[in-house]
PDBQT receptor file of N, H, CA, C and O in Angstrom, charges set to zero:
ATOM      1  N   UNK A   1      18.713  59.254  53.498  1.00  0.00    +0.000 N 
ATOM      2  CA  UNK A   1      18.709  58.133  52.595  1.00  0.00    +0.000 C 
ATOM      3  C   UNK A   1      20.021  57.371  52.709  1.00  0.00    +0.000 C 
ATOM      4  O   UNK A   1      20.032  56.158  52.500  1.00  0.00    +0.000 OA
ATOM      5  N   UNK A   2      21.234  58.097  53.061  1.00  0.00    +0.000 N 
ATOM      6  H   UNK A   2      21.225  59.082  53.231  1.00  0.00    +0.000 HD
ATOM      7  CA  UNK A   2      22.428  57.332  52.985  1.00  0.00    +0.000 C 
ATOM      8  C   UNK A   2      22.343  56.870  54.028  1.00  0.00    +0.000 C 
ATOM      9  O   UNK A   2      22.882  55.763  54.018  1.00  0.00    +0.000 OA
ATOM     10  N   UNK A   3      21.902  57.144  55.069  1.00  0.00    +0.000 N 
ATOM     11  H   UNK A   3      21.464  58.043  55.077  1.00  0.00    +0.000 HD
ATOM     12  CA  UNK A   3      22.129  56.201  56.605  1.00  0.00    +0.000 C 
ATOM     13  C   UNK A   3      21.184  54.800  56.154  1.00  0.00    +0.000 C 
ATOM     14  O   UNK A   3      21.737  53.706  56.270  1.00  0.00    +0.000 OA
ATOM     15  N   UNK A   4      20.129  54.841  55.775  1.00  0.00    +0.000 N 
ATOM     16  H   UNK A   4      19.679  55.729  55.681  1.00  0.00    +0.000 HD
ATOM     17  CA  UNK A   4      19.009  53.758  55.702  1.00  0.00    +0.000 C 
ATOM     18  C   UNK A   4      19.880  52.963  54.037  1.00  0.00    +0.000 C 
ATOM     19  O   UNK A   4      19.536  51.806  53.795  1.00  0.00    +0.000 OA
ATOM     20  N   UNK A   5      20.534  53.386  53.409  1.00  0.00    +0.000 N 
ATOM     21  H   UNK A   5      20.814  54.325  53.606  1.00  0.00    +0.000 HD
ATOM     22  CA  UNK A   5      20.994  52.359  52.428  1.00  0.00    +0.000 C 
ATOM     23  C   UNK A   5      22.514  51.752  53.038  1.00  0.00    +0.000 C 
ATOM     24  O   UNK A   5      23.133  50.868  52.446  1.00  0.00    +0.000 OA
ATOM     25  N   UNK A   6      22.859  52.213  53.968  1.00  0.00    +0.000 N 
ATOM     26  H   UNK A   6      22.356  52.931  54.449  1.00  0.00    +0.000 HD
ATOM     27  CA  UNK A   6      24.220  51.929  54.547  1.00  0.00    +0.000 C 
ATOM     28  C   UNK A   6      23.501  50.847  55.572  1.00  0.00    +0.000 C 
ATOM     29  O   UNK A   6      23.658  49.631  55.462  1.00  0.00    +0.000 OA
ATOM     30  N   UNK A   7      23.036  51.211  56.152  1.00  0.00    +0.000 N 
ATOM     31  H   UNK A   7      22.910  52.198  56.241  1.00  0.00    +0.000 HD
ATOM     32  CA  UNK A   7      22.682  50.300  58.193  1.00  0.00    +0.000 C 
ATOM     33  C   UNK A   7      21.864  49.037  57.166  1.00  0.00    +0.000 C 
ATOM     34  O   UNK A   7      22.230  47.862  57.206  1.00  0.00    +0.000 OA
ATOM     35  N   UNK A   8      20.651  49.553  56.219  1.00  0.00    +0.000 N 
ATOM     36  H   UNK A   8      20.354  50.508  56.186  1.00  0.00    +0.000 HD
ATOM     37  CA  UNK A   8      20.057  48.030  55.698  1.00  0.00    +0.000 C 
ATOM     38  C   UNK A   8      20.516  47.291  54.920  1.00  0.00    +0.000 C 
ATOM     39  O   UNK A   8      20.072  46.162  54.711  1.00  0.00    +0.000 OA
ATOM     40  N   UNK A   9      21.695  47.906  54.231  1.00  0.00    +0.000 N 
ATOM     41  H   UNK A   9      22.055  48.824  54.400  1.00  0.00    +0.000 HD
ATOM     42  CA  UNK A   9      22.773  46.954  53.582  1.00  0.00    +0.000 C 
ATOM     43  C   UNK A   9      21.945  47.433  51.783  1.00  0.00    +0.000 C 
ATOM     44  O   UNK A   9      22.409  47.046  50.710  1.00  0.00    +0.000 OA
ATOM     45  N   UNK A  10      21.519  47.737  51.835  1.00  0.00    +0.000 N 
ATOM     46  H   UNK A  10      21.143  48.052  52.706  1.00  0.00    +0.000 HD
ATOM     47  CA  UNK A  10      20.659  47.468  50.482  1.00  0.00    +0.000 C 
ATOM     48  C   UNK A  10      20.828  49.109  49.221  1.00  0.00    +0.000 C 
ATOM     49  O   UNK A  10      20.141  49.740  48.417  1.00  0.00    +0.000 OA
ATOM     50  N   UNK A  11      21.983  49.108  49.713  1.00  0.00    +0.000 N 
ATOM     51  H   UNK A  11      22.541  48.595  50.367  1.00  0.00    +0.000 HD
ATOM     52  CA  UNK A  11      22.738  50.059  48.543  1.00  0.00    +0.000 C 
ATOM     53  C   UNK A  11      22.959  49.834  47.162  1.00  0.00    +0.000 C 
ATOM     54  O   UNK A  11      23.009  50.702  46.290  1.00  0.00    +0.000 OA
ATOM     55  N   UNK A  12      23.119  48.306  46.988  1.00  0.00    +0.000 N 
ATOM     56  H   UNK A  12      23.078  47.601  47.696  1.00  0.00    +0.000 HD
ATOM     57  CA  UNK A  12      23.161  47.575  45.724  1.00  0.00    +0.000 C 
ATOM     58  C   UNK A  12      21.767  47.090  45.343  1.00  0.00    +0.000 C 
ATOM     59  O   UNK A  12      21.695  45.870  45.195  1.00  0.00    +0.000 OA
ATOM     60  N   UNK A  13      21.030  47.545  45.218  1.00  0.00    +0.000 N 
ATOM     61  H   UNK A  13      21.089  48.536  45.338  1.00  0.00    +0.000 HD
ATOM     62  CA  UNK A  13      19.353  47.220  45.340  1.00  0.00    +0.000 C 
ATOM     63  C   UNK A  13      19.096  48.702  44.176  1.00  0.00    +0.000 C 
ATOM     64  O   UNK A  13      19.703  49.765  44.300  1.00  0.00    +0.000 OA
ATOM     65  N   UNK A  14      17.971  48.379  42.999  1.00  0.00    +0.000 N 
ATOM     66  H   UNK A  14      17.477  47.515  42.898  1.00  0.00    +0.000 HD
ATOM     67  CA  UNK A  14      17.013  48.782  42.696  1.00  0.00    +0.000 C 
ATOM     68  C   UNK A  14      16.312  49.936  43.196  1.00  0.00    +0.000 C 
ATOM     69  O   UNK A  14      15.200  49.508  43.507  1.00  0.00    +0.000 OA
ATOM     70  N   UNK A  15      16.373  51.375  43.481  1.00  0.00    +0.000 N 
ATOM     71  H   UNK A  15      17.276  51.723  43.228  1.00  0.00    +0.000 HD
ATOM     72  CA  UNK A  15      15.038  51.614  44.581  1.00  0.00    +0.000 C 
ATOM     73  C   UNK A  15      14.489  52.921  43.944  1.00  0.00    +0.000 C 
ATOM     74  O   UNK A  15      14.919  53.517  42.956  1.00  0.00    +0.000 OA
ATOM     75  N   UNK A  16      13.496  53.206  44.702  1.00  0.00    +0.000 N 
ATOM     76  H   UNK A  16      13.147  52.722  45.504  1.00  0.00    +0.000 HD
ATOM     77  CA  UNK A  16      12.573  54.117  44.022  1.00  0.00    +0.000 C 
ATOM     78  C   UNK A  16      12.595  55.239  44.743  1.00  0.00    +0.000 C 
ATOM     79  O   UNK A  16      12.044  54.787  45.747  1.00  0.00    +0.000 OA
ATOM     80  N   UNK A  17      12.858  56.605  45.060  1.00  0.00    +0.000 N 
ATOM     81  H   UNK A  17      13.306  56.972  44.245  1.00  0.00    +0.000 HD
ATOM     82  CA  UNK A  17      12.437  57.233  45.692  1.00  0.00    +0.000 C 
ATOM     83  C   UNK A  17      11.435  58.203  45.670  1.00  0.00    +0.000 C 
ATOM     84  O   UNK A  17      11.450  59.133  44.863  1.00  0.00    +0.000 OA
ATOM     85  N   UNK A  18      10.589  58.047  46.487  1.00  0.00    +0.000 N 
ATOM     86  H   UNK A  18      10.577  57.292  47.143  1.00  0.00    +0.000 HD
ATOM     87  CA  UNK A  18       9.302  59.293  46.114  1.00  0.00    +0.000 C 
ATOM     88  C   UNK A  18       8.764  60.046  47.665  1.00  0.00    +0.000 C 
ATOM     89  O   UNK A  18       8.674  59.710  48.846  1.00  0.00    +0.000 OA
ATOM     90  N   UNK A  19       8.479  61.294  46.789  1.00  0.00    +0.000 N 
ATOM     91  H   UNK A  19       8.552  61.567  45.830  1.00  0.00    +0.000 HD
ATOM     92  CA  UNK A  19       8.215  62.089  47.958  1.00  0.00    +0.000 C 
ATOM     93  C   UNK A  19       6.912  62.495  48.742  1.00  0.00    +0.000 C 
ATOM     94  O   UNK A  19       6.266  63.228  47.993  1.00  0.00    +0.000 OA
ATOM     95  N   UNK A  20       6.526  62.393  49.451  1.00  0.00    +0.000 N 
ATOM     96  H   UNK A  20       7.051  61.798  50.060  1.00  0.00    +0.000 HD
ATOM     97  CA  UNK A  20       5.202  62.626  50.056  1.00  0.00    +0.000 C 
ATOM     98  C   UNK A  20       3.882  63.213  49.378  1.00  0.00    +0.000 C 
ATOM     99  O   UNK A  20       2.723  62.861  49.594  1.00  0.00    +0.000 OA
ATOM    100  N   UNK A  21       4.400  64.308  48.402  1.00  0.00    +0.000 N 
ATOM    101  H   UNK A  21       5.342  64.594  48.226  1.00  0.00    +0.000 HD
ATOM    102  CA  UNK A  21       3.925  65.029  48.126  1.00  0.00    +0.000 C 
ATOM    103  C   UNK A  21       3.854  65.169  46.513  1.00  0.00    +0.000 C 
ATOM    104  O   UNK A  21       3.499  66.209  45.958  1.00  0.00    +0.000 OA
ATOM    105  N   UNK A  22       4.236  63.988  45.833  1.00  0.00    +0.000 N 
ATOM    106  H   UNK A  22       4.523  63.143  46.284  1.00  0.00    +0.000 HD
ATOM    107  CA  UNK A  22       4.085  63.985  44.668  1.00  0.00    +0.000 C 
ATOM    108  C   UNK A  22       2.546  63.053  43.854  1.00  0.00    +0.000 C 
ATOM    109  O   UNK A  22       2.057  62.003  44.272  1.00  0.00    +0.000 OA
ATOM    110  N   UNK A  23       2.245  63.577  43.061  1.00  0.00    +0.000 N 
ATOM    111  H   UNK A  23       2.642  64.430  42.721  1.00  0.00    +0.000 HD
ATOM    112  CA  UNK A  23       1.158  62.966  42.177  1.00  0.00    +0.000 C 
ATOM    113  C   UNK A  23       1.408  62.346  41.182  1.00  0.00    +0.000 C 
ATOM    114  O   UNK A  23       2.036  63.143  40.485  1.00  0.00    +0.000 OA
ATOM    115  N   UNK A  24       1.301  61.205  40.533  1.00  0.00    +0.000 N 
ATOM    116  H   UNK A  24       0.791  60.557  41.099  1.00  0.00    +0.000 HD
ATOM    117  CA  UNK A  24       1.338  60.253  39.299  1.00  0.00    +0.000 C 
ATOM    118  C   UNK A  24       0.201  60.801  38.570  1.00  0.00    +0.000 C 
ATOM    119  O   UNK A  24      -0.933  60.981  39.013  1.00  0.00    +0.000 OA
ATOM    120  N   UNK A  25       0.573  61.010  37.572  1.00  0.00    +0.000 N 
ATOM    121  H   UNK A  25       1.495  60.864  37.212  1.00  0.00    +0.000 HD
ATOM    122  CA  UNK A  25      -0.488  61.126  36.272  1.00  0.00    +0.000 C 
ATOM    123  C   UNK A  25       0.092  59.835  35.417  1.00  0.00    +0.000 C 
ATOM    124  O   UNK A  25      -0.772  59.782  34.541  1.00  0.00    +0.000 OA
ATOM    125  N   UNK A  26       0.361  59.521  35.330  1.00  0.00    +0.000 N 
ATOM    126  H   UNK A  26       1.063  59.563  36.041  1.00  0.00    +0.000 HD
ATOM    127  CA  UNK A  26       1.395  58.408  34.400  1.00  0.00    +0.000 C 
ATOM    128  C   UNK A  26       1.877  57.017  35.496  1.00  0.00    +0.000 C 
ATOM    129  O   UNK A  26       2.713  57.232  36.374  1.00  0.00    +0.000 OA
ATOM    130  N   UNK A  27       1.250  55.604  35.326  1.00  0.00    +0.000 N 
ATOM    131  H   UNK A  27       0.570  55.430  34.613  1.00  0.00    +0.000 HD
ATOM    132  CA  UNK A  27       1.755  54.375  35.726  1.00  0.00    +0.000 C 
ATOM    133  C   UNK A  27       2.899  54.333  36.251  1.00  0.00    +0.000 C 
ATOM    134  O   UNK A  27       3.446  54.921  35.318  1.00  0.00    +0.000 OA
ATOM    135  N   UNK A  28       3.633  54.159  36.873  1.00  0.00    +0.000 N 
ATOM    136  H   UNK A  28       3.189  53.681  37.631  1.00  0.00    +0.000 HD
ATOM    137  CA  UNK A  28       4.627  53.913  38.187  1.00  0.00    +0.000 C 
ATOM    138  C   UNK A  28       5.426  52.966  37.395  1.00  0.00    +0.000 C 
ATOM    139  O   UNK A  28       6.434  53.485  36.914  1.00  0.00    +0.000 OA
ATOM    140  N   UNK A  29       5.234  51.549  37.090  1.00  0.00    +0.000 N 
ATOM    141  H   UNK A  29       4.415  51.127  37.481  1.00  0.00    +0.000 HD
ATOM    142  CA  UNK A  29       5.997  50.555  36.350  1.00  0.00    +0.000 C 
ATOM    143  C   UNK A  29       6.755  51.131  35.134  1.00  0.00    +0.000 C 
ATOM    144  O   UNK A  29       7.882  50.812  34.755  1.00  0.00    +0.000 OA
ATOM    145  N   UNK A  30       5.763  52.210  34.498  1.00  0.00    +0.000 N 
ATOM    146  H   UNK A  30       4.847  52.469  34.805  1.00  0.00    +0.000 HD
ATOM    147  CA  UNK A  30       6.503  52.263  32.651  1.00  0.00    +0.000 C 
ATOM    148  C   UNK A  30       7.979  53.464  33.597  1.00  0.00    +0.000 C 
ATOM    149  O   UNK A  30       9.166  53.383  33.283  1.00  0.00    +0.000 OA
ATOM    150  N   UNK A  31       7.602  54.146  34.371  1.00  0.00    +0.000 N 
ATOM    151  H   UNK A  31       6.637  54.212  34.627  1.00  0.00    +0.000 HD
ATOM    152  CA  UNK A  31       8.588  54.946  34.981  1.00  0.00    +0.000 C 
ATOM    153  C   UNK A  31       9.915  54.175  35.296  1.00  0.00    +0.000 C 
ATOM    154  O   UNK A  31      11.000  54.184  34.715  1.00  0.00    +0.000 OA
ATOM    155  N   UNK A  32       9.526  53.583  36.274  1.00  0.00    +0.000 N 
ATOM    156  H   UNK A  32       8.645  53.576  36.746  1.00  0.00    +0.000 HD
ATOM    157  CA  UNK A  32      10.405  51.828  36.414  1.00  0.00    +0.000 C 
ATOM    158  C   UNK A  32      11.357  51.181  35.983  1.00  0.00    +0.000 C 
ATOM    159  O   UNK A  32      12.459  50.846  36.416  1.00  0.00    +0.000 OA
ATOM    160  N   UNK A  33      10.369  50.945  34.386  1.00  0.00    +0.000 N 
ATOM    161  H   UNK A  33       9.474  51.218  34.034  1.00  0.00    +0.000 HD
ATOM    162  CA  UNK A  33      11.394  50.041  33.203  1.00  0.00    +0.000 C 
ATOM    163  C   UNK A  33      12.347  51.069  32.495  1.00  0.00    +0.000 C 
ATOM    164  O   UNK A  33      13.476  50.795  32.088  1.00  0.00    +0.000 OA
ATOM    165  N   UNK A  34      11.651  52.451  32.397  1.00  0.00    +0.000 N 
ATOM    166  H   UNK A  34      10.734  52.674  32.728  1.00  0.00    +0.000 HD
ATOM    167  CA  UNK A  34      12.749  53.265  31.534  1.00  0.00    +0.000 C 
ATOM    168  C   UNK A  34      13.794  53.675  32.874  1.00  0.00    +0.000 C 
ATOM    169  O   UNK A  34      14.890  53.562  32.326  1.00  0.00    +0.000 OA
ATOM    170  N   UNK A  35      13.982  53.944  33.819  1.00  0.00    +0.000 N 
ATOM    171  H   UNK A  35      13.091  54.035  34.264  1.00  0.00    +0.000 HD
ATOM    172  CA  UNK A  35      14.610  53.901  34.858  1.00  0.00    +0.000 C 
ATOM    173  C   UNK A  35      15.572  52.978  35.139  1.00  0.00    +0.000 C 
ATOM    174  O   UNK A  35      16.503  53.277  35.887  1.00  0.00    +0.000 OA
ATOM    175  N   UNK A  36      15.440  51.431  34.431  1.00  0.00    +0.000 N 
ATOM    176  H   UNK A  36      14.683  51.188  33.824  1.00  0.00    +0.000 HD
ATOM    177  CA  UNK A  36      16.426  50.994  35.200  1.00  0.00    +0.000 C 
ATOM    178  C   UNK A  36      17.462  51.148  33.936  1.00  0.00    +0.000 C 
ATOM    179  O   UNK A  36      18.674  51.007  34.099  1.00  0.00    +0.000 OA
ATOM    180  N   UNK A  37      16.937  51.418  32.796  1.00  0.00    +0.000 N 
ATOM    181  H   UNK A  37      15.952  51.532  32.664  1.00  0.00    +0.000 HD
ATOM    182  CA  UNK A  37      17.970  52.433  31.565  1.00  0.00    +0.000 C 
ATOM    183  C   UNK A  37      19.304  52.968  32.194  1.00  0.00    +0.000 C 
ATOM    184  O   UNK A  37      20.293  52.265  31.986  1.00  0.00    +0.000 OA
ATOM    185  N   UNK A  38      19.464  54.028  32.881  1.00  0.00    +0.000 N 
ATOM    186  H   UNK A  38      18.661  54.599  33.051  1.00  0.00    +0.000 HD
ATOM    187  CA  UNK A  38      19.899  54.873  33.600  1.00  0.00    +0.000 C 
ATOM    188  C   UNK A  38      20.376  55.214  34.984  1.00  0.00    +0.000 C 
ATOM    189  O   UNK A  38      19.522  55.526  35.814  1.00  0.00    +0.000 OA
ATOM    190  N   UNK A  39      21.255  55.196  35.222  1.00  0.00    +0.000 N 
ATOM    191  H   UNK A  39      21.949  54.942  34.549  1.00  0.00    +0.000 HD
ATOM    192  CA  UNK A  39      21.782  55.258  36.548  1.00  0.00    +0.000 C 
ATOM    193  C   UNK A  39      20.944  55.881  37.207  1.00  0.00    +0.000 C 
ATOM    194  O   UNK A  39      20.452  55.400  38.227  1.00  0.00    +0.000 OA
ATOM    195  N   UNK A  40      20.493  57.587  36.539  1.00  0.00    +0.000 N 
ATOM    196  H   UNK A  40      20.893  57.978  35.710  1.00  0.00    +0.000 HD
ATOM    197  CA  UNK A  40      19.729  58.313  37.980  1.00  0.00    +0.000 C 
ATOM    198  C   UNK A  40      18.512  58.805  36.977  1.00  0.00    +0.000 C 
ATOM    199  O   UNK A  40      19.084  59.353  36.035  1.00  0.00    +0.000 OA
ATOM    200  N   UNK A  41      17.546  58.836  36.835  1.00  0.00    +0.000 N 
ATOM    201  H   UNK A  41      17.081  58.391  37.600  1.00  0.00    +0.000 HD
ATOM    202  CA  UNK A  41      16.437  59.295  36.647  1.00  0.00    +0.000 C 
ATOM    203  C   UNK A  41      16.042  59.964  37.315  1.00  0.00    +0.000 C 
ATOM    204  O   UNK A  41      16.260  59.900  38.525  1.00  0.00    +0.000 OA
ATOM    205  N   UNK A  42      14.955  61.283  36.475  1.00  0.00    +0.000 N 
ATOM    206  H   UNK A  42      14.777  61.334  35.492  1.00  0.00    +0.000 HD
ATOM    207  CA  UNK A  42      14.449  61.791  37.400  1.00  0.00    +0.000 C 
ATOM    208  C   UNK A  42      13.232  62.312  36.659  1.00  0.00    +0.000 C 
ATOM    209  O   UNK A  42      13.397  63.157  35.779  1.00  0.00    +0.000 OA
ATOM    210  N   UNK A  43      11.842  61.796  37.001  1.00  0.00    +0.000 N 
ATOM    211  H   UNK A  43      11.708  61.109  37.716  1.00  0.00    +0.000 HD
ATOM    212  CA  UNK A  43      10.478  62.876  36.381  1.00  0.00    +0.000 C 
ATOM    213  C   UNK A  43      10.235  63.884  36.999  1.00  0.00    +0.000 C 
ATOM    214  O   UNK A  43      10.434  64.128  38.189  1.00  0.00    +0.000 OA
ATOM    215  N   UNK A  44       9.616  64.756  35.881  1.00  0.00    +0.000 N 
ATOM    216  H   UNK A  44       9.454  64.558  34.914  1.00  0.00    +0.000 HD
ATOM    217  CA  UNK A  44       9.354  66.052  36.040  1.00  0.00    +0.000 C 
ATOM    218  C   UNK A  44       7.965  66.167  35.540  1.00  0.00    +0.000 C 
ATOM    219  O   UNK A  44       7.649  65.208  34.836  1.00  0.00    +0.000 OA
ATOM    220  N   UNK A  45       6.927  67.178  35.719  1.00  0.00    +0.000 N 
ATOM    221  H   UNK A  45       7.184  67.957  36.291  1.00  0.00    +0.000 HD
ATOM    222  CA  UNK A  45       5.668  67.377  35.502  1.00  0.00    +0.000 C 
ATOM    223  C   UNK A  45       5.189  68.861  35.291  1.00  0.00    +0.000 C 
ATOM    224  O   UNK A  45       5.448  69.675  36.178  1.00  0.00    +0.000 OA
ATOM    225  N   UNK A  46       4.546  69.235  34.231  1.00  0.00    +0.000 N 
ATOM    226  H   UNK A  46       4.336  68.574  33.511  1.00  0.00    +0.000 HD
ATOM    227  CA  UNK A  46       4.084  70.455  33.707  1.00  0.00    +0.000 C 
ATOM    228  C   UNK A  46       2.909  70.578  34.518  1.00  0.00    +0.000 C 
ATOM    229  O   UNK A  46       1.964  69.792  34.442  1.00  0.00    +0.000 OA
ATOM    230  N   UNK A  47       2.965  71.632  35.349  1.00  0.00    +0.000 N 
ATOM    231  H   UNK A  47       3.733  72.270  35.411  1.00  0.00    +0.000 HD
ATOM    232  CA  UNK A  47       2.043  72.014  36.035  1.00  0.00    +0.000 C 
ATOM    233  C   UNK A  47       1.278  72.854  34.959  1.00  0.00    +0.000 C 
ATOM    234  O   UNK A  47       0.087  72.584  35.112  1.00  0.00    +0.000 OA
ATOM    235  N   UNK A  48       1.424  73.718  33.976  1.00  0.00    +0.000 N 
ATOM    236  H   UNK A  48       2.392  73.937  33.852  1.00  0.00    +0.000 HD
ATOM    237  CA  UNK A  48       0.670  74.264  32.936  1.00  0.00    +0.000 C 
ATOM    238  C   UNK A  48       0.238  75.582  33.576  1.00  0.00    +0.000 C 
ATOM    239  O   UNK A  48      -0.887  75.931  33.217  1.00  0.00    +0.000 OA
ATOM    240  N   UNK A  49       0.883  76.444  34.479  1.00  0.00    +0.000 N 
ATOM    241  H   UNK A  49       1.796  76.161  34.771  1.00  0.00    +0.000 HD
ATOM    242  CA  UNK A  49       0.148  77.716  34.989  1.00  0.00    +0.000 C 
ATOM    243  C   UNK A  49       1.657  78.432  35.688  1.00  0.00    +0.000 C 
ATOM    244  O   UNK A  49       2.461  78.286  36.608  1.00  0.00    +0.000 OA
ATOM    245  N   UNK A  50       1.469  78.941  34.978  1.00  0.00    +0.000 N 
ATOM    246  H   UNK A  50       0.816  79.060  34.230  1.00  0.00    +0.000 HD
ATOM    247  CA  UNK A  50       3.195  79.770  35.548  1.00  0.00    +0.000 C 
ATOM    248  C   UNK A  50       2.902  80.611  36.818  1.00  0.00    +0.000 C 
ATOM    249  O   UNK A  50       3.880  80.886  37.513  1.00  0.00    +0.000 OA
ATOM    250  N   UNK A  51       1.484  81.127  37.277  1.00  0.00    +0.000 N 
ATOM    251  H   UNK A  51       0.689  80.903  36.712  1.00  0.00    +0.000 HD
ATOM    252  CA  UNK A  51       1.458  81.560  38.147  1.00  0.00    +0.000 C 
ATOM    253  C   UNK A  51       1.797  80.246  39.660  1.00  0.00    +0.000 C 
ATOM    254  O   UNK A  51       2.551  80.226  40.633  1.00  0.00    +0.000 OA
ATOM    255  N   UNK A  52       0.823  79.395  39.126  1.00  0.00    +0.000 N 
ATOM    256  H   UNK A  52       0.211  79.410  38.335  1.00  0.00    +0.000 HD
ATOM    257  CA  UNK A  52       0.992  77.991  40.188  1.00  0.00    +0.000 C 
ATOM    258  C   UNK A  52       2.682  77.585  40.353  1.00  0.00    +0.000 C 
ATOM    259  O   UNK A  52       3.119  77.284  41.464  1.00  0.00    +0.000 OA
ATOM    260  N   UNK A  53       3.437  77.608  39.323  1.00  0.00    +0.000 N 
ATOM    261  H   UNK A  53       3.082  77.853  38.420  1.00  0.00    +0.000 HD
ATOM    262  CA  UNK A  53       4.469  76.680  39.606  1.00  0.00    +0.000 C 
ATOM    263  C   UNK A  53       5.092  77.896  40.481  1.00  0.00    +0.000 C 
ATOM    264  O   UNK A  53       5.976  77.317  41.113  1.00  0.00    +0.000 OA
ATOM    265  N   UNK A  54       5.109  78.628  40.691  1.00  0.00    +0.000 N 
ATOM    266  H   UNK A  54       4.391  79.098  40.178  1.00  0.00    +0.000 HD
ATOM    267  CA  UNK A  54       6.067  79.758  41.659  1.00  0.00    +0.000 C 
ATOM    268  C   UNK A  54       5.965  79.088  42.727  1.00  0.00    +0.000 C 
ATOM    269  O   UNK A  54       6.978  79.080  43.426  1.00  0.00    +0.000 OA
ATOM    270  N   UNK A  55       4.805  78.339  43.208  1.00  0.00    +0.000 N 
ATOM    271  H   UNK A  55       3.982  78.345  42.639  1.00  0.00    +0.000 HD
ATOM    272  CA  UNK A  55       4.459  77.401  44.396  1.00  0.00    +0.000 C 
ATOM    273  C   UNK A  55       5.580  76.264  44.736  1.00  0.00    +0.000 C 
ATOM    274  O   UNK A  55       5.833  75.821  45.856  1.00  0.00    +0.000 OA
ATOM    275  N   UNK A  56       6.058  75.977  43.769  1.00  0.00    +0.000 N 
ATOM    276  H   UNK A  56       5.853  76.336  42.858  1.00  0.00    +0.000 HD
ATOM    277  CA  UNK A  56       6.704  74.693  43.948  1.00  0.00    +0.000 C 
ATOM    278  C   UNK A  56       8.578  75.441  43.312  1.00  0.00    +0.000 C 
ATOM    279  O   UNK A  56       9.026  76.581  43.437  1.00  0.00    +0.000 OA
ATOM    280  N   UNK A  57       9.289  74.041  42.586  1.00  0.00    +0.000 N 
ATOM    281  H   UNK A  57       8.925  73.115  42.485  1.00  0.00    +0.000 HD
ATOM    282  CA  UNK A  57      10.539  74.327  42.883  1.00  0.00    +0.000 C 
ATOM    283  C   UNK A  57      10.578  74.786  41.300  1.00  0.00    +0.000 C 
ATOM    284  O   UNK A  57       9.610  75.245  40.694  1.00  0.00    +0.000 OA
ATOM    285  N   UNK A  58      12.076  74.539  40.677  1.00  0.00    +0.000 N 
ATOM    286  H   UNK A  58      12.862  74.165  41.169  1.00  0.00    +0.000 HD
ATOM    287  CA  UNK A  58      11.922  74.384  39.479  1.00  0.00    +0.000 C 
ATOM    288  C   UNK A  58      13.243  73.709  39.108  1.00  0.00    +0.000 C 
ATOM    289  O   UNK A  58      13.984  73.633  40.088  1.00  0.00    +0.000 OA
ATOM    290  N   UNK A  59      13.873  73.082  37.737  1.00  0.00    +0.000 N 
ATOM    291  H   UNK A  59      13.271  73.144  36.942  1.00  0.00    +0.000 HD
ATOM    292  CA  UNK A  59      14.644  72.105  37.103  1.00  0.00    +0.000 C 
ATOM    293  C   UNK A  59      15.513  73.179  36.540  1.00  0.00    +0.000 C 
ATOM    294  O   UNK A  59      14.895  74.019  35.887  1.00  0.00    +0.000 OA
ATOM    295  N   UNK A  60      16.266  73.278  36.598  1.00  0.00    +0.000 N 
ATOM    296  H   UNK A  60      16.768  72.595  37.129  1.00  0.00    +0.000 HD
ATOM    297  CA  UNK A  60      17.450  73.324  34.811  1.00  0.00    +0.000 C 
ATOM    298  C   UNK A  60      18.390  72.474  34.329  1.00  0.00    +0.000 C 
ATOM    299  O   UNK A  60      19.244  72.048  35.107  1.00  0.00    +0.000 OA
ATOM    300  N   UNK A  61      18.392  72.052  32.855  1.00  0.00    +0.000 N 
ATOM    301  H   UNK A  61      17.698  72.398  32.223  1.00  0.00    +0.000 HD
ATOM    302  CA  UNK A  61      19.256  71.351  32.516  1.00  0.00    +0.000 C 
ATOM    303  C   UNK A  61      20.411  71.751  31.576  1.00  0.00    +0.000 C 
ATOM    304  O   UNK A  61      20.586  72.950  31.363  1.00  0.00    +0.000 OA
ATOM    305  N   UNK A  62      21.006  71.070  31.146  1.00  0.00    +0.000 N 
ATOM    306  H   UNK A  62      20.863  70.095  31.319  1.00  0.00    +0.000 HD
ATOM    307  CA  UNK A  62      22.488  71.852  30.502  1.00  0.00    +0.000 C 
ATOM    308  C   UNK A  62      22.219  71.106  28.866  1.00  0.00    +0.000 C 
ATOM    309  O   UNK A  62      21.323  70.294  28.634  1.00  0.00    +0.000 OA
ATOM    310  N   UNK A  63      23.151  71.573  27.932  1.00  0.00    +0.000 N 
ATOM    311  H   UNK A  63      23.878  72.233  28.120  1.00  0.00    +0.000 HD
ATOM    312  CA  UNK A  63      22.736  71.408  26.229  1.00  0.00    +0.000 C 
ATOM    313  C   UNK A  63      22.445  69.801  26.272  1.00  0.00    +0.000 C 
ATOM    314  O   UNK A  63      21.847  69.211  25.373  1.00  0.00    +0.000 OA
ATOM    315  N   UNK A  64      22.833  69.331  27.166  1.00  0.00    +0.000 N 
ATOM    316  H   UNK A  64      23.319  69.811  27.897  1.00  0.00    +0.000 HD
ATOM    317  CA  UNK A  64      22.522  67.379  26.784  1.00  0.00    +0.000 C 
ATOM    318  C   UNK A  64      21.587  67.229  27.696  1.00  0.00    +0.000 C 
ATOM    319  O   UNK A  64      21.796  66.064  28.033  1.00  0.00    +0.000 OA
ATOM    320  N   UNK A  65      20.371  67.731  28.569  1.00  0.00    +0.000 N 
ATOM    321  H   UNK A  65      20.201  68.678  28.296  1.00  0.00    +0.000 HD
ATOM    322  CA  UNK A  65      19.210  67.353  28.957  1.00  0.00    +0.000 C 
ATOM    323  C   UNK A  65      19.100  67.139  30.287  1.00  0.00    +0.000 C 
ATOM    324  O   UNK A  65      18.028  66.773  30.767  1.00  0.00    +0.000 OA
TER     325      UNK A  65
């Protein structure tokens, strides 16, 4: 990502990053507008099966979120 925001100049730009392999349950835009709130955003999604999420990664956050 840093080579492609350095060589296209467009470091000072807006941008979205998403990964191949992610699913929207929730509109893309409302993500967007609360996003540009905040320097770095980041969604997260309840898979709802503790056996399933062992599949994937997991988050921790510290007393402020």
């Amino acid at each position: 990502m840093h080579y492609v925001l350095k060589t296209q100049n467009i470091g000072d730009q807006d941008l979205l990053v998403v990964a191949g392999d992610n699913l929207f349950s929730q509109p893309v835009p409302e993500f967007a507008a609360v996003a540009k709130k905040y320097p770095a955003t980041l969604a997260l999604y309840d898979v709802g099966d503790l056996e399933a999420i062992r599949k994937y990664n997991n988050v921790t956050t510290n007393s402020e979120g």
